[in-house]
C-alpha positions in Angstrom: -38.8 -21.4 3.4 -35.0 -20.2 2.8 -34.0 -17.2 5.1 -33.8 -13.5 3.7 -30.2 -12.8 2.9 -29.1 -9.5 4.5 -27.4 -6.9 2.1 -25.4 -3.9 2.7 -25.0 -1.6 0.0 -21.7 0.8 0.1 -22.4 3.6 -3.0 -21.5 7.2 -2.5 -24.4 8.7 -5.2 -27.7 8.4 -3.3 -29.8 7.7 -6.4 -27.7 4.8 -7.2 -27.3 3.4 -4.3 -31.6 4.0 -3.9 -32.0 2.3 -6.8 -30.3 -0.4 -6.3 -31.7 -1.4 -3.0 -35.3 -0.6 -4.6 -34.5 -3.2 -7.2 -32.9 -5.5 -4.8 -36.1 -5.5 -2.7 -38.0 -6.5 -5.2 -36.1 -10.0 -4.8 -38.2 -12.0 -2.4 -35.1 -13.6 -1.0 -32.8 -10.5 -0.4 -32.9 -7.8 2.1 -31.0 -4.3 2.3 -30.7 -3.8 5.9 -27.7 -1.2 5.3 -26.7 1.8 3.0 -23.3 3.5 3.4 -22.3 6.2 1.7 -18.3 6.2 2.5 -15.8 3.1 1.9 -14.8 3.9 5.8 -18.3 3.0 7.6 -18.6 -0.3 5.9 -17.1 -2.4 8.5 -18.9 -0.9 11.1 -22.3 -1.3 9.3 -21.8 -4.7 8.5 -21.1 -5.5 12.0 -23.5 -4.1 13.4 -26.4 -5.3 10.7 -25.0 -8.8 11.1 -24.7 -8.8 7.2 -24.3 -11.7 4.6 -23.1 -9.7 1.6 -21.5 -6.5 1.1 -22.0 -4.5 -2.3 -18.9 -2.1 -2.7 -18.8 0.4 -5.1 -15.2 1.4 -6.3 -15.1 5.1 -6.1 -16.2 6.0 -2.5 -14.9 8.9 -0.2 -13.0 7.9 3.2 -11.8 4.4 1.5 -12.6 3.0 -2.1 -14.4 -0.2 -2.2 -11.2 -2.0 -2.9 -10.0 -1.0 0.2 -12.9 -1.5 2.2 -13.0 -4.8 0.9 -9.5 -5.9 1.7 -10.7 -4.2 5.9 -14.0 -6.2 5.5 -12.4 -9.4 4.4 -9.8 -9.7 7.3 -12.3 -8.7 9.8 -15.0 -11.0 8.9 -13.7 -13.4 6.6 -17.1 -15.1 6.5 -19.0 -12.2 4.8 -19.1 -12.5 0.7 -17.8 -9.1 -1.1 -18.8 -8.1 -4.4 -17.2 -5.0 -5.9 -19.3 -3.0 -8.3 -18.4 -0.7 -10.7 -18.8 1.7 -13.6 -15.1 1.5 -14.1 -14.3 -1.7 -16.3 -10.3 -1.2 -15.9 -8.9 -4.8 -15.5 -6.7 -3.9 -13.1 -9.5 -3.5 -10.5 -10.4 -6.6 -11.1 -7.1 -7.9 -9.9 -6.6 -5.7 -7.0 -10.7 -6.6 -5.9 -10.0 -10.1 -6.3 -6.6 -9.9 -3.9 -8.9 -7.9 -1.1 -10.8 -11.3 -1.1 -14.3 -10.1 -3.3 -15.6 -13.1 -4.4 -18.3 -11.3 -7.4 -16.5 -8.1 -9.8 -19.5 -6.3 -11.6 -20.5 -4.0 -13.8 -23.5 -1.4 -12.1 -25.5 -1.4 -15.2 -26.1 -5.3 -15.1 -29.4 -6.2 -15.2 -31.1 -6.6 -11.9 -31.4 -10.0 -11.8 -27.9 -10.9 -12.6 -26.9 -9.0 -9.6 -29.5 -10.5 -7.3 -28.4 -13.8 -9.1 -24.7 -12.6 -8.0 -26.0 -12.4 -4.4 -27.3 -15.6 -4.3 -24.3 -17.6 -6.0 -21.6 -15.8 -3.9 -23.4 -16.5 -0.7 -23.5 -20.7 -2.3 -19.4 -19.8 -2.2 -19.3 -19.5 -6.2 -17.6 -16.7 -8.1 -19.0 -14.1 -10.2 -16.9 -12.3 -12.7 -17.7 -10.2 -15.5 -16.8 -12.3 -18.7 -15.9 -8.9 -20.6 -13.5 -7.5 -17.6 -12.2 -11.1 -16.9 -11.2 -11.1 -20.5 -9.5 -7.8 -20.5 -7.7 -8.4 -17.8 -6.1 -11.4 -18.5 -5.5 -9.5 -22.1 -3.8 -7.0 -19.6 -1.8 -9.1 -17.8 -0.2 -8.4 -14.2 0.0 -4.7 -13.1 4.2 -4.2 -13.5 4.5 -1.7 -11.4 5.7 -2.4 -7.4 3.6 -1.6 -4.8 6.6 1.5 -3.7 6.6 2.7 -7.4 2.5 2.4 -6.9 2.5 4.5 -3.8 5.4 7.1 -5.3 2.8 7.6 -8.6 -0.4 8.1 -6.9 1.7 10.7 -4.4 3.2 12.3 -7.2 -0.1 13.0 -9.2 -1.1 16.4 -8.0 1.6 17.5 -8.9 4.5 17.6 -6.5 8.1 17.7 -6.9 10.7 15.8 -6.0 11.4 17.4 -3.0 7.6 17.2 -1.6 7.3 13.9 -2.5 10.4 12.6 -0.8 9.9 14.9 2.6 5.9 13.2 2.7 7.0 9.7 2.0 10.1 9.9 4.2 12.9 9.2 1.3 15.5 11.1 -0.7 15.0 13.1 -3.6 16.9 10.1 -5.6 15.5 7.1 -4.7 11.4 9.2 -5.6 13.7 10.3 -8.8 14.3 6.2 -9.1 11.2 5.0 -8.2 9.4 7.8 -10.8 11.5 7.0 -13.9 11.5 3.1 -13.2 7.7 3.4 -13.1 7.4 5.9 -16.2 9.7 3.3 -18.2 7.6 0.0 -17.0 4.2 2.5 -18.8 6.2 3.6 -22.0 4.9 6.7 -20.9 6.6 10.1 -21.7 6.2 11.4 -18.2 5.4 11.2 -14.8 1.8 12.8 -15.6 1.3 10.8 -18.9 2.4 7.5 -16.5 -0.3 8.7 -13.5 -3.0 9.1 -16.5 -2.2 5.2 -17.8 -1.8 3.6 -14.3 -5.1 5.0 -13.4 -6.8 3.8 -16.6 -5.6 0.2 -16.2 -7.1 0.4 -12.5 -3.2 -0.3 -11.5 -2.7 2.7 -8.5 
């Protein structure tokens, strides 16, 4: 008989993440021995539950699944990620990808493509969404740099200048620089119109 393979589920809306693992138990061969709630307790659970896979939603509190995944992945490279989400911006798919998730799903597959997930990304095969793989190569690369990244998602509650540069440790020009070069690279009108398409292409 082939062992159980041992699931941790990271989802920060309890009914989800309930019925996921409810529908995932029904799979004779898969196990959730862990259910975390923020993207910063995943490492610890999955050490601790000695887990084969890791399900990571995107949108989490404390670290998004991205994130988590990129910690997970360096810590124990051995464990197989697969990012879920409701999200389908091909960005994510990208930036999921690069933090070393080997599945990139949609949460309203059917439940037996995502135990069928499990299994294949555990056999060391990759899982993609055809529809997000397809839209992201459409896509192409995100253009922005990871500085002009970091200025935009700093700059999207609304700070000025002056904040911005005093939190992120530069001058008011070089946040003036990085905020137009970004706005340019989105044809966007603005540095709010540019935060609104960065975060819709998944690319801060």
């Amino acid at each position: 008989m082939s062992r159980t393979i041992k699931v941790l589920l990271a989802e920060d809306q309890s009914m989800v993440r309930e019925a996921l693992a409810a529908l995932l138990g029904l799979e004779p061969d898969i196990e959730v021995v862990a259910q975390v709630a923020r993207g910063d307790e995943v490492l610890a659970a999955a050490r601790e539950h000695d887990v084969d896979v890791a399900l990571l939603d995107i949108e989490m509190p404390g670290r998004t699944g991205i994130e988590a995944a990129a910690e997970v992945h360096r810590a124990l490279p051995g464990l197989k990620l697969v990012i879920l989400t409701t999200f389908g911006r091909p960005g994510y798919l990208r930036s999921a990808m690069e933090a070393g998730a080997a599945a990139f799903l949609v949460k309203d597959a059917p439940a037996a493509q995502l135990a069928e997930a499990v299994r294949k990304v555990l056999a060391g095969e990759r899982v993609i969404d055809p529809t997000l793989a397809a839209a992201a190569l459409a896509e192409g690369a995100n253009p922005l740099t990871d500085r002009e990244r970091e200025v935009l998602r700093a700059a999207a509650d609304g700070s000025t200048n002056a904040e911005l540069a005093l939190a992120l440790h530069l001058s008011q020009g070089t946040v003036r620089n990085y905020l137009s070069t970004a706005i340019q690279k989105l044809a966007a009108r603005n540095r709010a119109e540019a935060v609104r398409i960065a975060r819709e292409k998944g690319w801060l």
